[in-house]
C-alpha positions, 0 to 999 in steps of 0.5 A, a space after each residue: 500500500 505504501 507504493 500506491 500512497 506514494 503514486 497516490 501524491 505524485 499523481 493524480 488518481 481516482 480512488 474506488 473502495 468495495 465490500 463485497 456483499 454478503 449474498 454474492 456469489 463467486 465471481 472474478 475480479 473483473 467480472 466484478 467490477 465490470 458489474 460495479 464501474 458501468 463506464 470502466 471498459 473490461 481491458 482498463 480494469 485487467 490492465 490495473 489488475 495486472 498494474 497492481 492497483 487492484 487489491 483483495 483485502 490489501 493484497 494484490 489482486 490476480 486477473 483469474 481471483 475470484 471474489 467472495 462474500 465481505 471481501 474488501 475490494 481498492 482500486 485505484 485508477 489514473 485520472 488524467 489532468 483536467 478532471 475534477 480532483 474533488 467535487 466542485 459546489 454549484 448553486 443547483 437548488 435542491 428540494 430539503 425534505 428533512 435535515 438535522 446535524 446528522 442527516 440530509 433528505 431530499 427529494 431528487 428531481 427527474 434529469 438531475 445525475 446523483 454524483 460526477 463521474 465520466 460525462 458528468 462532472 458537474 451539474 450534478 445532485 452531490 456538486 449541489 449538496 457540496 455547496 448547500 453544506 458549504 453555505 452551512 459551513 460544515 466540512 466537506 471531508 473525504 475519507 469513506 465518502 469518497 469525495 462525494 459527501 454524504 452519500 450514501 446510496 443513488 438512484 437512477 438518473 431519470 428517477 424522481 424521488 428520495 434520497 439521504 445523505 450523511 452530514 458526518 462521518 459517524 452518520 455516514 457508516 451508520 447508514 452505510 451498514 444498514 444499506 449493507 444489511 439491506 434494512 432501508 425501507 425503500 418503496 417506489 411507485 412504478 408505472 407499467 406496461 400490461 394488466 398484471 394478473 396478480 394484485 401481488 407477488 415477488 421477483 426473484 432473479 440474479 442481476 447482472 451486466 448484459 452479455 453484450 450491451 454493457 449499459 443495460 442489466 439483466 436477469 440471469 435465473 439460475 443464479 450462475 451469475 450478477 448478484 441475488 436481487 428481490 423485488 416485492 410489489 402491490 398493485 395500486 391501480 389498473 389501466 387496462 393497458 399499463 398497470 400503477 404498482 408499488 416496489 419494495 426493494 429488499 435488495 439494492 441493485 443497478 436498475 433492479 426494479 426497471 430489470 425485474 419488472 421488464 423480466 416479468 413481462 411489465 416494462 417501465 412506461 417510457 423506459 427508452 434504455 429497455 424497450 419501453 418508450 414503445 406502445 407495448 399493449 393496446 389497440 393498433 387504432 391510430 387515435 390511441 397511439 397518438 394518445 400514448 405518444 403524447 402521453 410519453 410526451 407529458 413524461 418524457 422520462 420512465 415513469 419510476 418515483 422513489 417514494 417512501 424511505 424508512 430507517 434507523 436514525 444514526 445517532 438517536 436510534 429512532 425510526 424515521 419514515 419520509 414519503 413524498 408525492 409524485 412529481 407533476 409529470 408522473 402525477 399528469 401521466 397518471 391522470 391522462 390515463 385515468 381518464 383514458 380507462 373512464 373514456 373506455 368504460 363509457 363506450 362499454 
């Protein structure tokens, strides 16, 4: 460790830090991150392998090692000047739905990147967070955040919806291990294409990189690979084409509810990465489709809002719950087809 410290000051490097979840299975080291570093090319990652700045548990990594549960996985990687070295704040206002000494909520807006990264440097919700902490005077500390204060867990680019962030390096491992444990109550309101036959039920399916388009996920059932992932969820009301449904999440991964409900036959409406800015159910009838096209025009996202969040307080122990309401655009695509399905029945 000492060489890469080293390396560490003499040049500019990016600094990645993984503990292996307890329900993964076996699995190479590249593979692995593959999984964890979605804009990291394969070759980049054996490259560092071999360089040496891939550790398992402090020692140096091989090319063919395989993972296992609570493994504790660095990576460092070459940041070429002129990147950001640190999170820059920006004056992006933010939605504060609850904040004391130890934590922060907010309610993330639809389009907005959680954190920097390739392509995205700035403009994102951690560059807003930085300022908005700036502007209280507390200190922005790297250690575990890893230069990106106070978070703790993302959501989607295009999902709307809750979020909690650290103040503190106490509150940061606190909620840390509680996402780790998979104790976080998470619900979100998803709208789907298709009548789903039962009013409830669970998903169950490994998670992991598609074979051959890195940006997307998949569902791979016998387990042999990607990562153990659940998904509950309740119907909440149906539109004859596309049904309204409640996720809970009792598991954490990439796009897991966009992967799971498309696995079952129940695309995300609007979802462009996995097929469903396409009309998938309904009539050939042009009226119709004309309906749906300008209904994804009112939505121009996937229709997902992360809407509850539960939890242990990191200091007081109390158990906390936030919900907040659907954002105006998810709220009209609903409305739109309320009023399509009273439409229908009047013609019935």
């Amino acid at each position: 460790m000492e060489k890469h410290t080293q390396e560490k000051k003499e040049k500019h490097y990016e600094y990645h830090e993984y503990l292996v979840d307890p329900k993964q299975t076996p699995i190479r080291i590249d593979k692995y991150l593959m999984d964890k570093m979605e804009k990291v090319s394969r070759s980049k990652i054996q490259t560092a392998i071999k360089a040496g700045f891939v550790k398992i548990n402090y020692g140096d990594a091989k090319p063919n090692e395989k993972i296992k549960p609570y493994d504790l996985i660095t990576v460092f990687f070459y940041r070429p000047k002129g990147n950001h070295d640190t999170v820059v704040p920006e004056n992006i206002p933010i939605d504060v739905v609850y904040e004391d000494d130890d934590i922060l909520i907010v309610n993330k807006k639809a389009g907005m990147v959680v954190h920097p990264g390739i392509g995205n440097w700035t403009g994102t919700l951690v560059n807003a967070v930085a300022y908005y902490l700036k502007e209280q005077k507390i200190p922005i500390k790297k250690g575990n955040t890893s230069d990106r204060p106070g978070l703790v867990h993302r959501i989607d680019k295009d999902t709307s919806g809750l979020l909690i962030l650290a103040k503190t390096e106490e509150a940061m491992t606190h909620l840390s291990k509680q996402f780790f444990d998979h104790t976080i109550q998470r619900n979100y309101t998803a709208l789907v294409w298709g009548d789903i036959e039962e009013e409830k039920g669970t998903i169950k399916g490994h998670i992991g990189r598609h074979p051959t388009l890195r940006m997307l996920r998949t569902v791979y059932p016998d387990g042999e690979q990607g990562k153990d992932a659940t998904t509950h969820y309740e119907v909440l009301e149906r539109f004859y084409y596309v049904t309204l449904v409640k996720c809970s999440l009792e598991t954490g991964r990439t796009h897991q509810i966009r992967v799971h409900m498309k696995h079952k036959g129940h695309t995300l409406f609007n979802d462009k990465r996995y097929g469903g800015d396409a009309v998938l159910k309904g009539t050939v009838f042009s009226k119709y489709k004309q309906f749906v096209l300008n209904t994804f025009k009112v939505m121009p996202r996937h229709a997902l809002h992360a809407r509850t969040l539960g939890f242990i307080h990191p200091r007081t122990g109390e158990e906390m719950f936030f919900e907040t309401d659907l954002p105006e655009d998810f709220q009209n695509a609903v409305d739109r087809w309320r009023s399509y399905l009273q439409s229908r029945k009047n013609l019935e």
